[in-house]
C-alpha positions as CSV (number, residue, x, y, z in Angstrom):
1,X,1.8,-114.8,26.3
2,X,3.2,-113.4,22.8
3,X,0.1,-113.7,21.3
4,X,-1.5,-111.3,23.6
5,X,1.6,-108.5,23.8
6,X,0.7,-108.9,19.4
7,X,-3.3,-108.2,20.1
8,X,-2.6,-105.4,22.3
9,X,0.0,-103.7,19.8
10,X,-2.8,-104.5,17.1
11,X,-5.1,-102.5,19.2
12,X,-2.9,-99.9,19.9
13,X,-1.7,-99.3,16.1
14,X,-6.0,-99.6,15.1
15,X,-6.6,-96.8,18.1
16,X,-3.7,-94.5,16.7
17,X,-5.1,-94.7,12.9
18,X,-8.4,-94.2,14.2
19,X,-7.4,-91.0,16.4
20,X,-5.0,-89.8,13.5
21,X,-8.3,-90.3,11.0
22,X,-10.8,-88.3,13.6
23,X,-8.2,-85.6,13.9
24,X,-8.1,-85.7,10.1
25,X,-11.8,-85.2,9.4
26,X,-11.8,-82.4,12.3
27,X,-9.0,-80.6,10.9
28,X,-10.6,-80.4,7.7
29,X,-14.4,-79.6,8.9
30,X,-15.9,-76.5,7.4
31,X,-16.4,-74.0,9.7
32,X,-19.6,-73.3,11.2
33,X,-21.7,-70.2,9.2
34,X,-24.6,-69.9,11.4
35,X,-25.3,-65.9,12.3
36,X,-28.5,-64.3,13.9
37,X,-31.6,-63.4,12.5
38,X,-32.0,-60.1,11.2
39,X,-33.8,-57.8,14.3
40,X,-38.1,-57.4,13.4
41,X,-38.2,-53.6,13.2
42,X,-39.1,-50.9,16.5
43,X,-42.7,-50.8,15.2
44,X,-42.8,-54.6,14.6
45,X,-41.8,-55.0,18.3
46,X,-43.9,-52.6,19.8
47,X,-46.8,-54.3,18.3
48,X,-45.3,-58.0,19.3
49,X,-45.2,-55.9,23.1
50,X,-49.1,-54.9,23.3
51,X,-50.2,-58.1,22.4
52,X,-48.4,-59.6,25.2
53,X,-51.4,-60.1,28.4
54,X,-50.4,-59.0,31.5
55,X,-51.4,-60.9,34.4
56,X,-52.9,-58.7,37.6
57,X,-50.4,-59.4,40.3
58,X,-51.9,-62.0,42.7
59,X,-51.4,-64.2,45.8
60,X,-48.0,-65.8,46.3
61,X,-49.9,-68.5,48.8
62,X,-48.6,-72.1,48.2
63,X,-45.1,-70.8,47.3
64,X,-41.9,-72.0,48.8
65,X,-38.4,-71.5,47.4
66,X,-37.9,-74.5,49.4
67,X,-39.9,-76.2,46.5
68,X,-36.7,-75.3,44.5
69,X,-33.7,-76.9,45.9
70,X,-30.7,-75.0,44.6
71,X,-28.1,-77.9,45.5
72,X,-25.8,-77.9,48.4
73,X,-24.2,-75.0,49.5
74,X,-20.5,-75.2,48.8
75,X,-17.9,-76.1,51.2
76,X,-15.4,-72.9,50.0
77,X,-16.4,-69.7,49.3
78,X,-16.2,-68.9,45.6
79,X,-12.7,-67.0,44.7
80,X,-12.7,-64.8,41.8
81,X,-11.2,-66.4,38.6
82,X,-8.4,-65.1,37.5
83,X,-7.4,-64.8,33.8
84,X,-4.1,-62.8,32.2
85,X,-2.8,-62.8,29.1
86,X,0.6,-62.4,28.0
87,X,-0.4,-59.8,25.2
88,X,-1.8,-57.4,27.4
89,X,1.9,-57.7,29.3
């Protein structure tokens, strides 16, 4: 039976220095740098717009939202969330 209670403290002191070393390389992770691309200009876009087809409007036979189960419906109504911050106090 002692052998066991000395595997499981074992496992439990390789688990902490694992967590601690995770933590570690977290804690010392660059920080991300991504950023957006730079906007095309308003004559760029208008272009990229005109050359965009524009189907005629047609026939909506053969469509059926029931086609597109959106899940259950919930047993509560939704509340609001509710969010407050002590620095606004």
């Amino acid at each position: 039976m002692s052998s066991v209670r000395i595997y499981a403290r074992h496992t439990a002191a390789l688990a902490a220095s694992a967590a601690l070393a995770a933590t570690g390389l977290l804690a010392t992770a660059p920080a991300a740098q991504a950023a957006p691309p730079t906007p095309v200009s308003a004559s760029t876009a208008r272009t990229y717009l005109a050359s965009l087809t524009v189907k005629a409007e047609g026939s909506s036979s053969g469509y059926s939202r029931d086609l597109f189960p959106t899940g259950s419906p919930s047993p509560a109504p939704a509340t609001p969330a509710r969010w407050s911050s002590s620095a606004t106090a």
